[in-house]
N, C-alpha and C positions, 0 to 999 in steps of 0.2 A: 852400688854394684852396677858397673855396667854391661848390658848382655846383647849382644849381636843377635839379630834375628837367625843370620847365616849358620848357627850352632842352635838352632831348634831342636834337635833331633834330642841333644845333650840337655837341653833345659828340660824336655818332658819327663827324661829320664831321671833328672833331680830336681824336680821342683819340689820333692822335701825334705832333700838335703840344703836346698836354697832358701828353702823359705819362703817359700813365693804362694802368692793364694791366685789359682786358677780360675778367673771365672766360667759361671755357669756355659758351659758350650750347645747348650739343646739350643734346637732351629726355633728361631723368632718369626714368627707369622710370618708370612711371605710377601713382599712390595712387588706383586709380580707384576711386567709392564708387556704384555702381550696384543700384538699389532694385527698378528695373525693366527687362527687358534691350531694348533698341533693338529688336529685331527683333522681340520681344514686342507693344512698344507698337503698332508697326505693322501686324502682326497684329489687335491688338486695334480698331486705327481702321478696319482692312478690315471687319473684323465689324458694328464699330458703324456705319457706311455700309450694308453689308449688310442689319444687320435696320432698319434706320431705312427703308428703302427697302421691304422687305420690310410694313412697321408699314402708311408709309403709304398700300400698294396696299391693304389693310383697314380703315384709318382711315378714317369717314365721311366728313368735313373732307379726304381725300386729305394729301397731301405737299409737297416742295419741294426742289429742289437747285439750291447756288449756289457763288459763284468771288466772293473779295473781295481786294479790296487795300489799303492802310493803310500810316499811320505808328506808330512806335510812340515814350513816350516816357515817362521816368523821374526821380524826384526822390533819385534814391539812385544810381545811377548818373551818367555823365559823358559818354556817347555812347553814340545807341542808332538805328536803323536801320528798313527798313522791313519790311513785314511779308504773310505771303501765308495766306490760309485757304481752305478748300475745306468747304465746309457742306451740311451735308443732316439730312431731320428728317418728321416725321410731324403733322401737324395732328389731335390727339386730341381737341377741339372747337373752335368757331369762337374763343374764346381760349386755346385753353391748346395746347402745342406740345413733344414733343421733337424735341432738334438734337441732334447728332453731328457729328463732322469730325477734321480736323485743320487744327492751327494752327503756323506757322512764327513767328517773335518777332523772326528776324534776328540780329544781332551786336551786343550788349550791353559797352560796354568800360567801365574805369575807367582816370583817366588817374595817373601815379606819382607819388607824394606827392614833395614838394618836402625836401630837407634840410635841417636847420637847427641851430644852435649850434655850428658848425663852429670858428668862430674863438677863440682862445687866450682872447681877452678874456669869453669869454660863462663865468660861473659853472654852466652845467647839464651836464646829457648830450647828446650827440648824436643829436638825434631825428628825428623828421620831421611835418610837416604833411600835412594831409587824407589820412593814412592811416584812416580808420576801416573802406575796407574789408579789413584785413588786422590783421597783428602786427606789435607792433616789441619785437625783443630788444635791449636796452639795455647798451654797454659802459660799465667804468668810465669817473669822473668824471677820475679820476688824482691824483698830488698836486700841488698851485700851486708855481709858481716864484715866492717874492717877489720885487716891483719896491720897491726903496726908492730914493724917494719914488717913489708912484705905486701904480695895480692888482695885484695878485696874477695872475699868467697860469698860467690849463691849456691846458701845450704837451703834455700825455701822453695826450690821452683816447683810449679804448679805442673800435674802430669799432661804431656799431650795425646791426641789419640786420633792414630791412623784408622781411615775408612776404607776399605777400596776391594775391587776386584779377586779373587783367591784362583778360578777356575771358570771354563765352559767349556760347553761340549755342541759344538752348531753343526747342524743336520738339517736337509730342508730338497727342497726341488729346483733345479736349472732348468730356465729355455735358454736357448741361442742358437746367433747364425754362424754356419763356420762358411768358408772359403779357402777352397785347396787348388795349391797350383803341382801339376805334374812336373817332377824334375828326369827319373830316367822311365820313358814311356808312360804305362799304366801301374808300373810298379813299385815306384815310390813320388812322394808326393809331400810339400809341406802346406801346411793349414793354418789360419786363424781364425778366432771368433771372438764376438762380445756379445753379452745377456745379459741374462738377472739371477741372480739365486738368492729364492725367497727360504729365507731361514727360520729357525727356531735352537733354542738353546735353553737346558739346564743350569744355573749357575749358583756358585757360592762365594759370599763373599765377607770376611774379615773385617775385625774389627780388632787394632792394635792400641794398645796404653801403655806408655812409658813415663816412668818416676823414676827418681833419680835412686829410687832400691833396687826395682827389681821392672819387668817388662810383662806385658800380660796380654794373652790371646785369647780372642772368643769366635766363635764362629755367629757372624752379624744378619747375615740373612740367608736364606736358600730359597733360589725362586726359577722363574719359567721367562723367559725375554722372544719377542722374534723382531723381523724386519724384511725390508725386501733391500738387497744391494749389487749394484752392480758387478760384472765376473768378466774377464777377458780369458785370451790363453792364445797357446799354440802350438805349432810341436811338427810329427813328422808322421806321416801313413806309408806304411809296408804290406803289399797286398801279393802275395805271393799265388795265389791262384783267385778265380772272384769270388768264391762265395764266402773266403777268411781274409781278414785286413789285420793288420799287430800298428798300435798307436801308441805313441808316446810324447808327451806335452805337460805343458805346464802351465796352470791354472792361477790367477791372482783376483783376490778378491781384498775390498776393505769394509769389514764387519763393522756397527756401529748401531746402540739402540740406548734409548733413556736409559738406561741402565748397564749400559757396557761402553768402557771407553775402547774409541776408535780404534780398532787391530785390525794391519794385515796381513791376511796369511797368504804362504803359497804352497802348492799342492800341486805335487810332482809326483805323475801315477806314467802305469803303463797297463796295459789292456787290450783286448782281444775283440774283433765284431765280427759278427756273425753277418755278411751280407744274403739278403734275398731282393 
């Protein structure tokens, strides 16, 4: 039998009408690869709000803090979510700007590669489709049954089994510089910046087997990952009187840690600063 990942939903629903034996799905110890520790980073984004706040009660130009909300969204990923930031920062001359905060990213998933070469007739291995966010350990080919007259069949192949990525969810603290230029007087304005957003993430991750019967999913690890990776962005300020500015931009980062294949996402908010 062969069964397409893309009809999950249908297989959980009759795996005993299919016949199919589920394995165990309880979480396997965790391989957690932590850079930087959660409670660290948080720390660290209390700090950098603090002295940003701190910067721009002495910064000439004053400061700013703001509350954004956003989608976010990826070409390397398969479903991605939306997204919450909290911003604050110093205006160190009328263009130029540190920001701090923290950023939320939401639940980043990938959906589970599809099986394929399942049946006798197919000369390969038993591999899978649009696995590139993971592994695939490849079982024998086996040996063919001749058909006289007709195909050679591999009725013996050995199962293969997908490793890889299922889900994250990366949250963490931004610094950066931005730079804005005025376009009509003080009232609108476009900007850019580049930093760092030091992350941390949630993650689960899959573990796929396929035989040429039936296809079997487990759930492989569930664990805690960070990193620190670079952010750019840009966009446009609308400051309609001074003490409110309305922002809207677009944020690109490329996530990546022993544990997470390289994704990147973009996150596209819009939000509100409070200037003092």
């Amino acid at each position: 039998m062969s069964l397409g990942l893309g009809q999950r939903g249908d297989f959980w629903l009759n795996k005993e009408k299919n016949n199919i034996k589920i394995l165990d799905d309880s979480p396997m110890p965790s391989r957690t690869s932590a850079l930087i520790a959660p409670a660290r980073l948080t720390k660290f984004a209390s700090l950098f709000i603090l002295l940003a706040t701190c910067s721009a009660s002495n910064a000439g130009e004053g400061g700013f803090i703001g509350v954004y909300g956003g989608s976010v969204y990826s070409g390397d990923a398969d479903s991605t979510s939306n997204s919450f930031k909290i911003l604050t920062g110093a205006h160190v001359t009328s263009n130029l700007s540190l920001e701090l905060g923290y950023l939320n990213m939401g639940t980043t998933s990938y959906d589970d590669p599809t099986a394929i070469n399942q049946a006798a007739t197919s000369r390969s291995n038993i591999s899978f489709s649009d696995a590139d966010h993971g592994s695939v350990s490849f079982g024998p080919l086996g040996e063919p049954t001749p058909v006289d007259p007709g195909q050679d069949l591999y009725e013996n192949k050995g199962s293969s089994t997908f490793t890889g990525m299922s889900e994250f969810e990366p949250q963490g603290a931004i610094v950066s510089l931005g730079y804005s230029y005025p376009l009509i007087n003080k009232t609108l304005s476009i900007f850019a910046k580049a930093g760092f957003y030091a992350w941390w993430a949630d993650y689960e991750t899959v573990e796929i087997t396929a035989s040429q019967d039936n296809v079997i999913r487990a759930i492989e690890d569930e664990g805690e990952t960070s990193a620190v990776n670079t952010i750019t962005g840009g966009g446009l300020i609308y400051t309609p009187i001074p003490q409110l500015s309305f922002r809207a931009e677009i944020e690109t980062t490329q996530i990546s840690s022993g544990v997470m294949p390289k994704t990147r996402l973009q996150n596209i908010s819009i939000g509100a600063n409070w200037e003092f």
